[in-house]
C-alpha positions as CSV (number, residue, x, y, z in Angstrom):
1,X,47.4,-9.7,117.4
2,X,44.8,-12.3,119.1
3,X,45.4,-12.6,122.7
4,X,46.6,-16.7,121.7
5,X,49.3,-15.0,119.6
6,X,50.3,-12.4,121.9
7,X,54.0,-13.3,123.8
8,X,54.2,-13.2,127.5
9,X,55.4,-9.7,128.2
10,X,53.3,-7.6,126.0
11,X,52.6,-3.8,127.2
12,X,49.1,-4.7,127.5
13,X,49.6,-7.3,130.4
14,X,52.6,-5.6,131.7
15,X,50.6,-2.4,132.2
16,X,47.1,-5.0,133.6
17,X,49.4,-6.0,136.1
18,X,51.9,-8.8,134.4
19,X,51.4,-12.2,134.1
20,X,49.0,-14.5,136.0
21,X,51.9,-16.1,138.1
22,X,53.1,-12.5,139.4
23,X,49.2,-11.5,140.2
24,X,48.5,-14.0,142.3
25,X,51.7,-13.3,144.0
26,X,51.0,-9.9,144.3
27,X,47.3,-11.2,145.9
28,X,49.2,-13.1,148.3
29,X,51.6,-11.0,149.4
30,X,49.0,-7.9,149.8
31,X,45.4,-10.3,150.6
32,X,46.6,-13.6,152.3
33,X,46.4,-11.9,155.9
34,X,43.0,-10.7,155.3
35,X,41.7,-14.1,153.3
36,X,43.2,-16.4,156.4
37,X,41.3,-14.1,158.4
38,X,38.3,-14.2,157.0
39,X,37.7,-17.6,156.5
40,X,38.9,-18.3,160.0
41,X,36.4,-16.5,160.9
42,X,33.9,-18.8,158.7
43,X,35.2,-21.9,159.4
44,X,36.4,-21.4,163.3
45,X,39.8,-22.7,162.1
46,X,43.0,-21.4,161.4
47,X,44.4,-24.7,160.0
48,X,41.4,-25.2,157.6
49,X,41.4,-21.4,156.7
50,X,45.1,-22.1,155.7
51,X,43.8,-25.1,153.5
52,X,41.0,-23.3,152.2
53,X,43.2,-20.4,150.8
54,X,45.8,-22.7,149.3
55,X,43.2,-24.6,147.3
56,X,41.5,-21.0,146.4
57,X,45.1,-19.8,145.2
58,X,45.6,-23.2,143.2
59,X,42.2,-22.6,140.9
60,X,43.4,-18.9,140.8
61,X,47.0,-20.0,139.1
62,X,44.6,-23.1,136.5
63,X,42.5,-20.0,135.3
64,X,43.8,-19.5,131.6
65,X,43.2,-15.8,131.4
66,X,43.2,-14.5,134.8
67,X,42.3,-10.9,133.8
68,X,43.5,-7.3,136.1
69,X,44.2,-7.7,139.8
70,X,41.3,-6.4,140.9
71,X,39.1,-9.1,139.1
72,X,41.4,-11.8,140.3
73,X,41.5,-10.8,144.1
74,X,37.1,-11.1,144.2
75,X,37.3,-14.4,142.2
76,X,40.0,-15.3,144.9
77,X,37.7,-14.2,147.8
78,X,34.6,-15.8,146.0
79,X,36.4,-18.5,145.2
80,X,37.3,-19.3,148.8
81,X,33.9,-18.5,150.1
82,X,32.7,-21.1,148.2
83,X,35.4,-23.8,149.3
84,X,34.6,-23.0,153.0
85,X,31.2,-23.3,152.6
86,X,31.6,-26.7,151.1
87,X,33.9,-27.5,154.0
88,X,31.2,-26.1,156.4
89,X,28.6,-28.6,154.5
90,X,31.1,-31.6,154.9
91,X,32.3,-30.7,158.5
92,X,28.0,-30.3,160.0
93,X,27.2,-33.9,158.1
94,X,30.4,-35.6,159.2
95,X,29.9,-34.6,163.0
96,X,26.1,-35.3,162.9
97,X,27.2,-39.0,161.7
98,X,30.1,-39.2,164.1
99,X,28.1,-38.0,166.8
100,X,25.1,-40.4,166.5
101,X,25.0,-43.5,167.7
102,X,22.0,-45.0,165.9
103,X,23.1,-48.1,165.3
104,X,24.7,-49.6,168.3
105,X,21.8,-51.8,168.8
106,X,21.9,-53.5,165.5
107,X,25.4,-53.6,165.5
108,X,25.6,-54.9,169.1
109,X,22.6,-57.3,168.8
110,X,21.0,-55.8,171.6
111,X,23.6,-54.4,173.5
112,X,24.9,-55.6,177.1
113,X,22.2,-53.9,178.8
114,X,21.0,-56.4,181.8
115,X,17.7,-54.6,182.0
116,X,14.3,-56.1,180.6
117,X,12.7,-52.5,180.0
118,X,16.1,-51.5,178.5
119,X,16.1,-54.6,176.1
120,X,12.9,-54.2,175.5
121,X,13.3,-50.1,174.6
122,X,16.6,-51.2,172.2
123,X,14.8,-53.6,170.4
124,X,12.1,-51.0,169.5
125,X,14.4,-48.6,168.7
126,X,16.0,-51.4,166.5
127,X,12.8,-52.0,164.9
128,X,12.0,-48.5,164.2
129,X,15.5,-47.6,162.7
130,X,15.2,-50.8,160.7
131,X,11.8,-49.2,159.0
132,X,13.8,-45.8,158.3
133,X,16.6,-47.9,156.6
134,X,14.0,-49.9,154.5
135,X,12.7,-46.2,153.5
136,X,15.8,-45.7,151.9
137,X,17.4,-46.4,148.0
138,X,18.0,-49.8,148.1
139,X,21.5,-48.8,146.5
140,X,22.8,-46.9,149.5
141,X,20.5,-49.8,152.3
142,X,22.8,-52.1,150.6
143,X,25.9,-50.0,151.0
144,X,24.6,-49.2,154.2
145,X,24.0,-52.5,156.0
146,X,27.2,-54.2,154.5
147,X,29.1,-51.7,156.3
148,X,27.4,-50.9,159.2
149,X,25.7,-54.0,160.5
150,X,28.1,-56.3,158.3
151,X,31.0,-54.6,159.8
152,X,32.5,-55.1,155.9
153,X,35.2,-52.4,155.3
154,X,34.3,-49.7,152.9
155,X,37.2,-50.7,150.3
156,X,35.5,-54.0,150.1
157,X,31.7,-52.7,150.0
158,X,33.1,-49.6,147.0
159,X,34.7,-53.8,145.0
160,X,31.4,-55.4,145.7
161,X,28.9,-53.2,144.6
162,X,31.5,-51.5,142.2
163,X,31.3,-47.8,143.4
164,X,34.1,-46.1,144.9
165,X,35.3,-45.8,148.4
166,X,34.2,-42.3,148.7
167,X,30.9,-42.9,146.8
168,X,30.5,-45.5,150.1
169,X,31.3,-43.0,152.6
170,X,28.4,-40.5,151.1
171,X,25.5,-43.6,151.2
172,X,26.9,-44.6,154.5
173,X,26.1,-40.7,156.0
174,X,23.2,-40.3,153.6
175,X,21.8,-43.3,155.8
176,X,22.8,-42.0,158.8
177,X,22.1,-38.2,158.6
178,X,18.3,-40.1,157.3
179,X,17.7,-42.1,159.7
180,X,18.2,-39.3,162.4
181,X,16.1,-36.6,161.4
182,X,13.4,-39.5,161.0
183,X,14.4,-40.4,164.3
184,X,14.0,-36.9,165.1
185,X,10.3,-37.2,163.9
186,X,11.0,-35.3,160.2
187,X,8.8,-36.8,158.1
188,X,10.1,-39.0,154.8
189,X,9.8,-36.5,152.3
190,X,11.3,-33.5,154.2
191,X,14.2,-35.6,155.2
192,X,14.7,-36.6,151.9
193,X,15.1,-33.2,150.6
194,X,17.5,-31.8,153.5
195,X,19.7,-34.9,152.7
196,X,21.2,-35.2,149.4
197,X,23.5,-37.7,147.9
């Protein structure tokens, strides 16, 4: 009998370690402790470790034929290293977008500063971020100056240019991430490659 045709119950899975359902329960039961502590310790966060092994435990339950215990709990753990490593990806761009302030000046025409060699500092700033954004796909410069210097919200920007919302946020911190390491004095092609779409 083909493991398709076999019913739920059979000796062989009862004696692997029953179904996939009860396995993963077992994992949680005898490995969530030890997961949330791990990846709390990757990810500097209890909360996110918490999300992290949900989302780990959810592919864990989708997989079709799970295999023995054993097997499952290192696809769990490699599954969830994976996850928080992605998180740890997202988390270092996000905060290196949220934390620059590159484009104040453009934004801001200029800003409120009162003082000539101020102005005149801004402007050549402005004029040098300018070049780095002209460096860029002209796909994600469009995205990037409708909703940056345009001040157009990202729903609208996704409708215009018929992308989606989320494919918006990833030009707009593609740009922004760019323009700082070329800011930083990386050249073009090296901050190219450490920034990826």
């Amino acid at each position: 009998m083909s493991a398709e045709q076999r019913p739920s119950g059979h000796p062989a899975e009862r004696s692997a370690g029953v179904s996939s359902g009860e396995t993963v329960s077992h994992l949680f039961r005898e490995y969530n402790r030890m997961l949330i502590g791990y990846l709390t310790s990757r990810l500097r966060s209890v909360q996110e470790a918490k999300e992290v092994a949900q989302e780990a435990y959810v592919r864990l339950l989708q997989l079709q034929e799970p295999g023995t215990p054993s097997l499952l709990r290192a696809y769990l753990f490699k599954t969830a290293t994976h996850l928080a490593i992605d998180r740890l990806r997202h988390r270092a761009v996000r905060q290196s977008a949220e934390r620059t302030e590159l484009f104040r000046e453009l934004a801001d025409d200029g800003g409120a500063c009162e003082d000539p060699a101020e102005q005149l500092a801004a402007r050549e700033r402005a004029e040098q971020l300018l070049g780095f954004l002209e460096e860029l796909p002209a796909k994600c410069r469009e995205v990037f100056t409708l909703h940056r210097l345009e001040g157009v919200a990202q729903l609208e920007v996704g409708g215009r240019l018929g992308i989606s919302e989320r494919m918006v946020r990833r030009y707009v911190t593609y740009a922004m991430v760019y323009c700082r390491l070329r800011l930083d004095g990386v050249p073009a092609d090296h901050a190219r490659e450490q920034v990826a779409l």
